[in-house]
N, C-alpha and C positions, 0 to 999 in steps of 0.2 A: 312275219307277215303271213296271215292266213293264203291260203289258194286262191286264186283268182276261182271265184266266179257267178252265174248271170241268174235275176229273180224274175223270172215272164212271170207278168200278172195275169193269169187265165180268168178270174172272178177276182171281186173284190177280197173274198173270203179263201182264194184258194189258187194257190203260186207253186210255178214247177221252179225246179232251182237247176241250172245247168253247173255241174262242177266240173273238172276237167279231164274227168274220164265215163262219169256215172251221174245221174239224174237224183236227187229227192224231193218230196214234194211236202207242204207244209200248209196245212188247213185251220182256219183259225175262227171264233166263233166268241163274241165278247171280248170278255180279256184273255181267254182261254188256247188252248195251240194244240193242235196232233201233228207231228212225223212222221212219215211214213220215207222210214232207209234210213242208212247213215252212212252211205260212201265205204270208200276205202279207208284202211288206219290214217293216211296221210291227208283225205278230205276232212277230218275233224275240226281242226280249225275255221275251214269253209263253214261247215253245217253251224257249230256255233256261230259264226257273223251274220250267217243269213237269216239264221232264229234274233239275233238280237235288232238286224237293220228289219226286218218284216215288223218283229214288235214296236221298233220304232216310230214307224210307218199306222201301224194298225191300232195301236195301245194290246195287242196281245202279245204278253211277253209270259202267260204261265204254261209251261210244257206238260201236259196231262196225261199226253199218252205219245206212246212212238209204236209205230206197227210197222211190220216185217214183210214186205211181200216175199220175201227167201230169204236164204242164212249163207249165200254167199260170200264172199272176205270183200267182194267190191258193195255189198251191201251193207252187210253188219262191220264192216272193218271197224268205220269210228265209232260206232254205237257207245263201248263202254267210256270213251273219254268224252264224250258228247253228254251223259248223263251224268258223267262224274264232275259234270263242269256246274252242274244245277241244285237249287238250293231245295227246287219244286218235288223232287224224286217223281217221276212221270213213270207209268206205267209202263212196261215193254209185254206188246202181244202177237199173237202169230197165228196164224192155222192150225190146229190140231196136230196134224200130219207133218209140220215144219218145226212146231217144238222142240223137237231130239237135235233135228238140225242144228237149231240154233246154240243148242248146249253143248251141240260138239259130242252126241253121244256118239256119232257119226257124222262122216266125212263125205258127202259127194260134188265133187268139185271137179273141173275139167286136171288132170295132169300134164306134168311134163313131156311125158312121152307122147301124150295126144298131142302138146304145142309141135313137137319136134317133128310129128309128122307132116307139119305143114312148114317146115325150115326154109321150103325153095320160095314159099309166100312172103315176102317184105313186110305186106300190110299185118299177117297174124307176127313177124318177129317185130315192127314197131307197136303192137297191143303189146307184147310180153314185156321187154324192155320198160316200157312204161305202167303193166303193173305189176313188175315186181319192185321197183322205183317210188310207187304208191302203197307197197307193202301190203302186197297181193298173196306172198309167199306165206305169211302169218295166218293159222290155222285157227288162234283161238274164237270161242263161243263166249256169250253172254248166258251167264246161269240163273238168270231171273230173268225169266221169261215166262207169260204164261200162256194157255190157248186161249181164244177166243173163241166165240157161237160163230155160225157160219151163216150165211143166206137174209138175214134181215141185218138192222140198220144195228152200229156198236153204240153204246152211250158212251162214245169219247166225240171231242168236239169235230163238228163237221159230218158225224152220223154217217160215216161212210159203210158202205155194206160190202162185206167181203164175199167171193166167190171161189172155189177152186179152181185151178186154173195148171193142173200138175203136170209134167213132162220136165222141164226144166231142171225142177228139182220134184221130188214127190210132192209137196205138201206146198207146193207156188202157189200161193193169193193175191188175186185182184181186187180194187178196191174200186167199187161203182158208186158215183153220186146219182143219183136218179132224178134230183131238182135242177139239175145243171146239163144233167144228157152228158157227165163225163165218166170215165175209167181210168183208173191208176192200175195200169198194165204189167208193170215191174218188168222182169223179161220173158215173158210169154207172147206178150209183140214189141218191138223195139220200130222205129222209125230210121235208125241211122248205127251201126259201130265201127273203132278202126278196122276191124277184120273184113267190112261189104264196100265193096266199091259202090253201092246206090244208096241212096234218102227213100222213103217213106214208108208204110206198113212193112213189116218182114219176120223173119225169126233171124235168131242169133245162127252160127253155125251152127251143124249138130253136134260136133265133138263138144259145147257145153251143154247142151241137155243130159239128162239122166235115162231119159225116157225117149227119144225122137217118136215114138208112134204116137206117146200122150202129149208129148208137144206138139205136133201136128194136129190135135185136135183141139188143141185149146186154142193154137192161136187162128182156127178155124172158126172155135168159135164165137171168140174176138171180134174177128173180121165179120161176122152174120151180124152183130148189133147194130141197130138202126143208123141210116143215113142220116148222117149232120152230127153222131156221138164224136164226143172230143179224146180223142186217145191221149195221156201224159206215161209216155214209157220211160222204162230203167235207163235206157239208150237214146241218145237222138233227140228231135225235135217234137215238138206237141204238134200234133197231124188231127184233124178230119175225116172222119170214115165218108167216102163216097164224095170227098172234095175232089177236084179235079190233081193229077200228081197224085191222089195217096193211095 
């Protein structure tokens, strides 16, 4: 049995997926489909059911592209059995600056010694527990990857336009619909994780950034986009910018 988990319909055209530690989100356009993330190793299952019930649902069932907002293991974990499950072979793209990431020519990822320094915290030892359980500990990259252009619209479906968005990881991309007033934030702002005792706009801690000084500006600059923008984060729930709570 796949993972449990849940499809909010934010557009007809465009669904955040909640899985049970990480968010992805799946944009579809005719019979056509983009992804953007693929969970943990152990969310693959998930991501495959949600791709098949949304196509069910939509008649979009061909996977064209899957895009990367980072190369973290709770993002790219299921990626490679997620496309190994498809007959469509979909593109995998990223940021510029996130590609090496992705291939694992490097490594930046929060470690154990960071977890460990919050050992007296509960809430950061029931995140760890649960993703090394989700096969968090597993290192590898996907090596067909490629970059994408940055700042105007991709021709994968859904026309999403990517923006830098780095601290987190160096080469973190956002992904803005501009006809909808939404952004696929990844974790450059998150809404909710096990490690925050609060819900709505926020960052991750800092022991997962890369950068804290370039994450605090990104997700600065997150937070400046226009009131009523619909934020779909890596974490948590689909927020509101400038609604009341967020």
């Amino acid at each position: 049995m796949p993972a449990a988990y849940e499809i909010v319909d934010v557009e007809p055209d465009v669904f955040l997926v909640h899985g049970p530690h990480v968010n992805w989100v799946v944009l579809t356009e005719g019979t056509d489909v983009t992804l953007v993330d693929a969970g943990y190793p152990a969310d693959a299952p998930a991501v495959i059911a949600s791709l098949a019930e949304i196509g069910a649902r939509t008649g979009a069932v061909d996977l064209r592209a899957v895009l990367l907002t980072h190369a973290h293991g709770d993002h790219i974990g299921g990626l490679g059995e997620v496309v190994a499950a498809r007959a469509d072979a979909p593109a995998v793209l990223a940021g510029p600056d996130e590609v090496g990431h992705v291939r694992r020519d490097f490594l930046h990822q929060v470690t154990l010694a960071q977890v460990m320094e919050h050992a007296d915290d509960p809430r950061v030892m029931r995140w760890a527990d649960a993703a090394v359980a989700a096969g968090g500990l597993r290192a590898e990259g996907y090596p067909d990857v490629r970059a994408h252009a940055m700042d105007s619209p991709l021709d994968v479906p859904g026309r999403p336009v990517p923006h830098a968005t780095p601290g987190h990881t160096l080469g973190h991309t956002s992904y803005a619909i501009p006809r909808l007033g939404l952004v696929i934030s990844g974790d450059a702002l998150v809404t909710g994780h096990p490690t925050s005792a609060v819900e709505g706009p926020q960052q991750l801690a800092r022991m997962f950034h890369r950068d804290a000084a370039r994450a605090d500006a990104a997700f600065r600059e997150l937070l400046a986009l226009p009131t009523g923008t619909r934020v779909l984060p890596g974490h948590g729930r689909l927020a509101t910018l400038g609604a009341p709570g967020a």
